[in-house]
N, C-alpha and C positions, 0 to 999 in steps of 0.2 A: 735596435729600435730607431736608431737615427736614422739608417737607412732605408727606414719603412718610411717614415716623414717624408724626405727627401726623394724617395719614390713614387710620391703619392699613395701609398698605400695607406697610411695614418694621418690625417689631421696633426695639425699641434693639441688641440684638446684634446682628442682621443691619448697621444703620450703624456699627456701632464696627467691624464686618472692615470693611465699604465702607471706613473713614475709614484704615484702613491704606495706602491708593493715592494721600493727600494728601501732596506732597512726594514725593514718589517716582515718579509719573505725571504729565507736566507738565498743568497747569492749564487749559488751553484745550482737553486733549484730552481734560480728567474731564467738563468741562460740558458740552460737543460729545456725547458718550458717555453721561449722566448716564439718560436714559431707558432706555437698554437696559442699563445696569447694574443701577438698581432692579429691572427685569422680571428677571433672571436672580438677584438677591440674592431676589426674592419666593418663587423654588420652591425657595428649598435652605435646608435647617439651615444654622446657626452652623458648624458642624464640617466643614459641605460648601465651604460657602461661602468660609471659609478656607484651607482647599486650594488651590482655585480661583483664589484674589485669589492667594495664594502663588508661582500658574503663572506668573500675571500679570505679577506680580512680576519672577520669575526671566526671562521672555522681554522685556520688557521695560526692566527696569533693573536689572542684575546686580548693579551694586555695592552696592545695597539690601542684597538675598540674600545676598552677602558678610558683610554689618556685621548681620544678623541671625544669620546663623551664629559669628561669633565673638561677639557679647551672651550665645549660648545657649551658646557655649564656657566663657564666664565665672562662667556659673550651675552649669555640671556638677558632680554629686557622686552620693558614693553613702552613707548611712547607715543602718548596722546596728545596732540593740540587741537585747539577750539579756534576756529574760522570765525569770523564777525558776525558768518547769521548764523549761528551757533552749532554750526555742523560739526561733529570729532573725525578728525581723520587719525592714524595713525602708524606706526610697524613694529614689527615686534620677532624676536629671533626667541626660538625655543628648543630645546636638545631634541633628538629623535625619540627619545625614551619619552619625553613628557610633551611631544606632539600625538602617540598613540593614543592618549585616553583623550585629548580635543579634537582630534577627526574622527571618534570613534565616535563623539556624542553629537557633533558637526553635521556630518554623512548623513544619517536619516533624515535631520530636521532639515537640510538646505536643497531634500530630492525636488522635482518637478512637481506639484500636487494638480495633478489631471490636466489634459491637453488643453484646457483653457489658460493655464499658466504660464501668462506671457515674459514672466522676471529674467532677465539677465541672472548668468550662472553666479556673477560676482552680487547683484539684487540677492538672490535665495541666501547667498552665506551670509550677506549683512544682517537680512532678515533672521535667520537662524543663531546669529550670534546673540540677538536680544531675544529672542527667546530660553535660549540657554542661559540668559540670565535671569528672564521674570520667570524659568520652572524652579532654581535655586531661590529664588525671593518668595517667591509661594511654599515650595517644599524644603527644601534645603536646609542644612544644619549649616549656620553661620555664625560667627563668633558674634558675641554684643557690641554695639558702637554705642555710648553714652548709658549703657548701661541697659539697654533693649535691644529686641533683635532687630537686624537693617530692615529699613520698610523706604519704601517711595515717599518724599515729603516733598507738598507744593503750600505754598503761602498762595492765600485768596483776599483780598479786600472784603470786609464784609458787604458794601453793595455790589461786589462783582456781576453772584450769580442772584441774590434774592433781592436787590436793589435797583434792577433791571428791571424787573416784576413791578415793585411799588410804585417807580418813577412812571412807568407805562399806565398805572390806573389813578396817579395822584390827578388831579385835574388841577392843580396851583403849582404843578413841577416847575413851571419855569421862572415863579421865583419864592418856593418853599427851599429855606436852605438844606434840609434835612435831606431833600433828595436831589437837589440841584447838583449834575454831576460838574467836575472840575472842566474847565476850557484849558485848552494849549498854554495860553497864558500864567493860568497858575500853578499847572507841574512848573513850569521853568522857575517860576518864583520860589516855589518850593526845596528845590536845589541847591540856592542862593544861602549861606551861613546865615543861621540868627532867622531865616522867613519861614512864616507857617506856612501851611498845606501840608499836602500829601504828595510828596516824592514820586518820583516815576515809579522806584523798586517797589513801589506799596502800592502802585496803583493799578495793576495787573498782574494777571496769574505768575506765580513763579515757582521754576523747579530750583530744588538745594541746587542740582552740580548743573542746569541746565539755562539759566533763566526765564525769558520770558516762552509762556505756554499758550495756545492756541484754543479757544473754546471747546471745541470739537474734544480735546484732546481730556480738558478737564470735567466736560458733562461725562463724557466714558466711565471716567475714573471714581464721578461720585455715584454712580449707581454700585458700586459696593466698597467705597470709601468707609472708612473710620476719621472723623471729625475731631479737633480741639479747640476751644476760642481762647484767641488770646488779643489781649487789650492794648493799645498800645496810647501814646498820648503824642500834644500835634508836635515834639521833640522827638520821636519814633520809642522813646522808653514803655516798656510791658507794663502796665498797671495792673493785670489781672492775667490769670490763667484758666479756664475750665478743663474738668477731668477730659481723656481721652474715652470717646462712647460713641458704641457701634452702631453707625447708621442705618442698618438694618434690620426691621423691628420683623418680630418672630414670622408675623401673616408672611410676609415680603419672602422669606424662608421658604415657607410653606407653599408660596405661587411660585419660586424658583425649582420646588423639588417636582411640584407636580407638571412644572414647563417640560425639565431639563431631563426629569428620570434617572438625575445621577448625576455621577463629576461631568463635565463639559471640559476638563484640560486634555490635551492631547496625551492617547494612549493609553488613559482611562480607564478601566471597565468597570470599575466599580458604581453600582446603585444603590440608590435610600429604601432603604425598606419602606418606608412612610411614601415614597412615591407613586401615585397612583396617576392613572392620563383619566385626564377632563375631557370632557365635549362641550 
């Protein structure tokens, strides 16, 4: 083999997969074999070629395959950090075994969907990743986290969204204090140990693990949100809590079945019986 190297006939990478089959193929049958190995390590990349020795491998000498699968166990992980405008980037190593069943649920969702689909390949799998996790958050069987099952939680200021409305038809907004919203000046006051107001964190939408949220993002959300209030005093401490109750009163149901004709999640086929089309 070194002389296929030094021949050109092998790459360095092309011998370092070869040399994976030393100790693990017995010895009399790598040099027996060694010609028709180089001819088939000569037409295939590094990446091919690996696969390949891997088969080899696996048919072979299992218990190899075994002790690589647990090495690659020992390496698994997953690490996320958060950028300042609150994007997650991260990486993540995963065994071969327990990469089958995430490109298996991966592949479909990250395809091209109709030649209008202008996304970048690395776009479709970002996008398919979070989907793959809001079909688990809707459907999924997930363990409890405080004693409920995981749900999406964002904190609202009570005038966010219905305080907006009032200020806009009070006609003394600008100096009713009840709807007078806060200036620049008094977040930063607010801040400050020992000063009332209302804090930046409280003064706009916010996700549990994501911070601050985008309008757009939370009007979406409350057309089939479930609701809680909770009271806080100008120290940030909860003074009160109300039950959790579904924003969605029965008619609203009822104009949803007769829109939609059924689930609306991807892959679907299921329909309401009660769904009938309007004119």
């Amino acid at each position: 083999m070194v002389a296929a190297v030094l021949g050109g006939v092998l790459t360095q990478s092309q011998a370092a997969v070869l040399a994976w089959l030393v100790g693990r193929i017995p010895d009399q049958d790598l040099l027996d074999s060694q010609p028709q190995l180089i001819e088939v390590a000569a037409g295939r990349d590094p990446a091919q070629l690996a696969a390949w020795v891997r088969h080899l491998i696996a048919t072979h000498c299992e218990p190899a395959l075994e002790a690589d699968v647990e090495a690659a166990a020992a390496r698994r992980h997953l690490q996320l950090t958060r950028d300042a405008d609150g994007t997650v980037r991260g990486r993540f190593v995963l065994t071969g075994e327990d990469s089958e069943a995430v490109l298996t649920v991966l592949e479909p969702l990250a395809r091209r969907q109709g030649n209008d689909d202008d996304r970048t390949a690395g776009m479709r799998r970002a996008d398919a990743l979070v989907e793959m996790a809001q079909q688990l958050l809707r459907f999924g069987d997930l363990p409890a986290a405080g004693g409920h099952r995981p749900q999406l939680t964002y904190v609202l200021p009570a005038d966010w969204a219905a305080g907006q409305q009032e200020r806009a038809s009070c006609p003394t907004c600008a100096r009713c204090p009840e709807h007078r919203p806060a200036s620049f000046a008094d977040t930063l006051t607010a801040a400050l140990p020992g000063q009332p107001g209302v804090p930046a964190e409280h003064a706009c939408a916010v996700g549990a693990w994501s911070g601050p949220q985008t309008r757009a993002r939370i009007e979406t959300l409350l057309c089939e949100a479930r609701l809680s209030r909770v009271l806080l005093n100008t120290l940030g401490q909860v003074r009160g809590l109300e039950a959790l109750t579904d924003n969605v009163t029965p008619s609203q149901r009822r104009a949803l079945a007769a829109r939609d004709l059924g689930c609306v999640a991807r892959g679907c086929t299921g329909r309401q019986p009660s769904a009938t089309p309007t004119t």
